[in-house]
N, C-alpha and C positions, 0 to 999 in steps of 0.2 A: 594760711598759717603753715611754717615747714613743721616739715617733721621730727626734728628736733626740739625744739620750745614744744610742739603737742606732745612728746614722751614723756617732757622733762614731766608736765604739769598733771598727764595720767600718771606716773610716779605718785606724784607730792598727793593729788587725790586718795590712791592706795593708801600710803601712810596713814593719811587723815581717815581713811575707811578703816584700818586694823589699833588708831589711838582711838575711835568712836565706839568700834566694837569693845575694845578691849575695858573701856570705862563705862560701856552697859554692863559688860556680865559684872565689874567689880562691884557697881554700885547695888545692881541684883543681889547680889550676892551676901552683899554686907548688910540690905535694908530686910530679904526677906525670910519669910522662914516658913520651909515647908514642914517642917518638922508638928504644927498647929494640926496639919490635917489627921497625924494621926492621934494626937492627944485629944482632940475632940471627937472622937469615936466611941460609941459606949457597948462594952466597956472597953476601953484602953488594950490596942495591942502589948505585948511583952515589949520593954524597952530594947532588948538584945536583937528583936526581929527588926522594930523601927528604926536601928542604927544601920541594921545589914542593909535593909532597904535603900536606906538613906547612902551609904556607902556606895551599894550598888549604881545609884546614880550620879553619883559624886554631889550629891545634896547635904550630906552630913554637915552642921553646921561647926561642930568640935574638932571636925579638920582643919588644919590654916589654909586662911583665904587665897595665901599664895600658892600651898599646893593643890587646893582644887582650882584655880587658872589656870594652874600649867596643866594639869588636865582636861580641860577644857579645850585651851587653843591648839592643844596638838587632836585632839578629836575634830577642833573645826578646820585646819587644816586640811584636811581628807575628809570635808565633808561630813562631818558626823556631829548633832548640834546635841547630841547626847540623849536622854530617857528623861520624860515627865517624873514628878513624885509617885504616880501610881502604876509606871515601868513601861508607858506608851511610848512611841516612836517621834520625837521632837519633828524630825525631816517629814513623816509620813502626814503627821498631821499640820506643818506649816503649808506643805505641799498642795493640798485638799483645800486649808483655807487662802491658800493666792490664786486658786484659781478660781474659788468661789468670788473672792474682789477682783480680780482682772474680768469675770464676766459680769457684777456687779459695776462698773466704773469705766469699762470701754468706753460703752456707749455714749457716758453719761459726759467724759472727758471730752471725746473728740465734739461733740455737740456743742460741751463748753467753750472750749477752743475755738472754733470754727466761727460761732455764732458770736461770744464775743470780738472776736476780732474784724468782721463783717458790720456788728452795729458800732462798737469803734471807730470803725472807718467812716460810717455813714455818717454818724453826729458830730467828727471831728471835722468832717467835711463842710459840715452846716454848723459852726459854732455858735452857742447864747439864740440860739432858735426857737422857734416852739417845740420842735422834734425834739433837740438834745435836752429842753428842760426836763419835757417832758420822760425822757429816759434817766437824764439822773436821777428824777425823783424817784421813779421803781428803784433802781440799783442801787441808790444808799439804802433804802427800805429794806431790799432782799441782803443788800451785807452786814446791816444792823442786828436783823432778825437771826436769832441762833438758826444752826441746821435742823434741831429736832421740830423746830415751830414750823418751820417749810414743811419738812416730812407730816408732821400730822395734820397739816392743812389739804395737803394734796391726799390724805387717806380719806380726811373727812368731804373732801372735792368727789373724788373718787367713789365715795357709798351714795354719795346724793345723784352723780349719774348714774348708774348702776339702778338705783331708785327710781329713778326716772325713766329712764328705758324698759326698765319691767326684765333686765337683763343682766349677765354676770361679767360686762362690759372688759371691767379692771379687775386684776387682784391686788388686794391692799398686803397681805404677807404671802410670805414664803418664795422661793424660787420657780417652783412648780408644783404642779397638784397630786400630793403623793397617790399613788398605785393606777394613774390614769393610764389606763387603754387605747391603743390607738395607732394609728400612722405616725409616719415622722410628720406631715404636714398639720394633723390636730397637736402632736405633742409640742413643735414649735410654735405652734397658736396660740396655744398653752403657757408657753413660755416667753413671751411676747407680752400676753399680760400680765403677767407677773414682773416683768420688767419696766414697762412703759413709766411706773411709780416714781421706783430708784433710780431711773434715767433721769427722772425730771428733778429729783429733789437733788441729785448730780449737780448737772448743766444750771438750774435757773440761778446760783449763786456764784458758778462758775464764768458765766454769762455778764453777769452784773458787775463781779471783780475785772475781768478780762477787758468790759467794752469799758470799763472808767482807764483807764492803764494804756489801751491801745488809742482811744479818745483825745487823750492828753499827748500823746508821741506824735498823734495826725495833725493837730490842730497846732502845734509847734512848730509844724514844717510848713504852715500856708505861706510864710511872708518868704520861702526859703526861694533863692534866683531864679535854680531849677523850674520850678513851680510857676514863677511868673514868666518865665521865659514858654513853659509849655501852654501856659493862656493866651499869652499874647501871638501864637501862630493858631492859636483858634479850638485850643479844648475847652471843654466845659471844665470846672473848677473840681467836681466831681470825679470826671474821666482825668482828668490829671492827675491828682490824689494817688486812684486805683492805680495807673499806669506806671506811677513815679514813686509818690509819697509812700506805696502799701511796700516795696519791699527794702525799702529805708528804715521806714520805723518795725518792719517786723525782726531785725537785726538785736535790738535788744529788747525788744519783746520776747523772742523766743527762748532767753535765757531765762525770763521768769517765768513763762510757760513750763518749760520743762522745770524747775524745781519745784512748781508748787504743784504740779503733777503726781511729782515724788513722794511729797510730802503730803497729798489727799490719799495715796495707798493706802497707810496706814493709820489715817485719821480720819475713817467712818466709820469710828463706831455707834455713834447715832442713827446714824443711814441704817445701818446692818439690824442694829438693835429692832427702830420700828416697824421694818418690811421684813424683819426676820430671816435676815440672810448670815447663814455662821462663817463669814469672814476672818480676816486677819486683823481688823480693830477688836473685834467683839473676842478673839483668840487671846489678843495683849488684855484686855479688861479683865476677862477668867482666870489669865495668868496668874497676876496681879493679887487677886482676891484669894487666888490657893496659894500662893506665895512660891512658887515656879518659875526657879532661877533661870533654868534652860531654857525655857520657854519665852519666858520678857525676856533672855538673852536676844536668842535669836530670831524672835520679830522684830526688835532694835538693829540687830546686822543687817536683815532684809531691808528695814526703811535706811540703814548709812549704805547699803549696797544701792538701790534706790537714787538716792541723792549722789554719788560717787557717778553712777552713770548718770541719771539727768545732766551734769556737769561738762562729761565726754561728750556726749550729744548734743550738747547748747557751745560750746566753744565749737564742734564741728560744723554746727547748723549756722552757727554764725562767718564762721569763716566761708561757708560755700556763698551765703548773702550777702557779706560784705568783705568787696575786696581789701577794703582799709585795712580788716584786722590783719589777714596773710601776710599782707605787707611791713606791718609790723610785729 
């Protein structure tokens, strides 16, 4: 792809990142009201202090909505996504919670990734098999099944080994085990099984979506010349596939890889809820319920910032894979 159509279109992305932002915080703004948390305080602050407060934060709702925006996007311009209703540090605390999801969902992604596009490949290779029945039937089960039903399957998986072994194999919450003592090698151990959980209730629906998606691109491409052309000098149907077919169909595979990447960041709050990890889902849920414009603002930026780059990354990921698009 030159470099020019790629500018144009990280442009037109940008745009579309600061009309996304720009219609989270209005619509915040308009639906919520932090003003609740201090009327339901007993007894009731001075209304003169709950304005200053509220002011202070540019939460006032008796301001116009227009002039708290314009305060707003010149503080997010320089980075400043502004103070909570009770004067905490919007940045400090999103900051805290994306690193708690980025080490909550690493793992959990690239496993899904990986894994599904590996059993995709394998049953599209062997179409209407025993193998692929038998794979589809797990993975419409596992995409049917909500995420919270996974998760507390896997805790209640989880206490019955632990049960059995006579040992504290898994941990079913938390990230790690508060005030634990120890080397870096026990405190990694540590954290290890606290993870192994959330890894899985990750990956195994990530897995299930990925390998139907990559399943269907592989299996499309059997009757393709290529393909016959590379059997007929003596590959196996399989090693053809791998060789030829895999980085064909992973061309727009990787496009919907990467957005629903994007768009898993911020949509485990289930995840987070049952293994009790305080993420950036479970941050927009509390938002929400305190009615914290700044807040549901900019975990909204963070998932269009998200999706804005997933975008960058899948038009380039695609262009290095397939020479067709560059060329056009």
């Amino acid at each position: 792809m030159a470099a020019g159509p790629l500018l144009v279109r990280v442009l037109g992305r940008l745009v579309l990142l600061f009309a996304a932002a720009s219609c989270a915080y209005l619509l915040a703004a308009a639906a919520l009201n932090p003003r609740e948390n201090y009327e339901a305080r007993r007894p009731p602050p001075p209304a003169e202090a709950v304005t200053a407060a509220l002011d202070a934060a540019n939460l006032n709702d008796e301001t116009p909505l227009l002039r708290r925006y314009a305060v707003w996007v010149s503080g997010v311009v320089v980075g400043d996504f502004g103070r909570t209703w009770d004067g905490a540090s919007v940045n400090e605390e999103l900051s805290r919670r994306i690193g708690v999801s980025v080490r909550l969902l690493a793992a959990g992604a690239v496993l899904g990734c990986v894994g599904g596009v590996l059993l995709g490949t394998w049953t599209g290779a062997r179409p209407h098999g025993a193998a692929d029945r038998a794979v589809t039937a797990v993975s419409l089960l596992l995409i049917s099944v909500p995420v919270v039903v996974v998760a507390v399957s896997l805790q209640n998986a989880a206490l019955w080994v632990n049960q059995t072994a006579g040992a504290d194999l898994l941990r079913v919450t938390g990230e790690a085990t508060p005030g634990l003592e120890g080397g870096i090698a026990e405190r990694g151990a540590d954290r290890l099984r606290h993870l192994v959980l959330p890894t899985l209730a990750v990956a195994l629906p990530q897995i299930a979506l990925y390998s139907r998606y990559q399943r269907s691109l592989v299996a499309d491409q059997l009757g393709a010349d290529y393909l016959r052309t590379a059997r007929a000098k003596g590959m196996t149907r399989f090693r053809a596939v791998v060789r030829h077919a895999l980085r064909v169909t992973l061309a727009p595979a990787v496009v919907y890889f990467g957005y629903s990447l994007a768009v898993l960041l911020t949509s485990t709050v289930f995840t987070e809820q049952v293994f009790g990890w305080h993420g950036v889902g479970e941050y927009l849920f509390e938002s929400i319920g305190e009615g914290d414009v700044n807040a549901v603002a900019a975990v909204c930026c963070f998932g269009a910032v998200c999706v804005t780059a997933a975008g960058v990354v899948s038009d380039t990921a695609r262009a290095v894979l397939d020479p067709r698009s560059r060329a056009g």
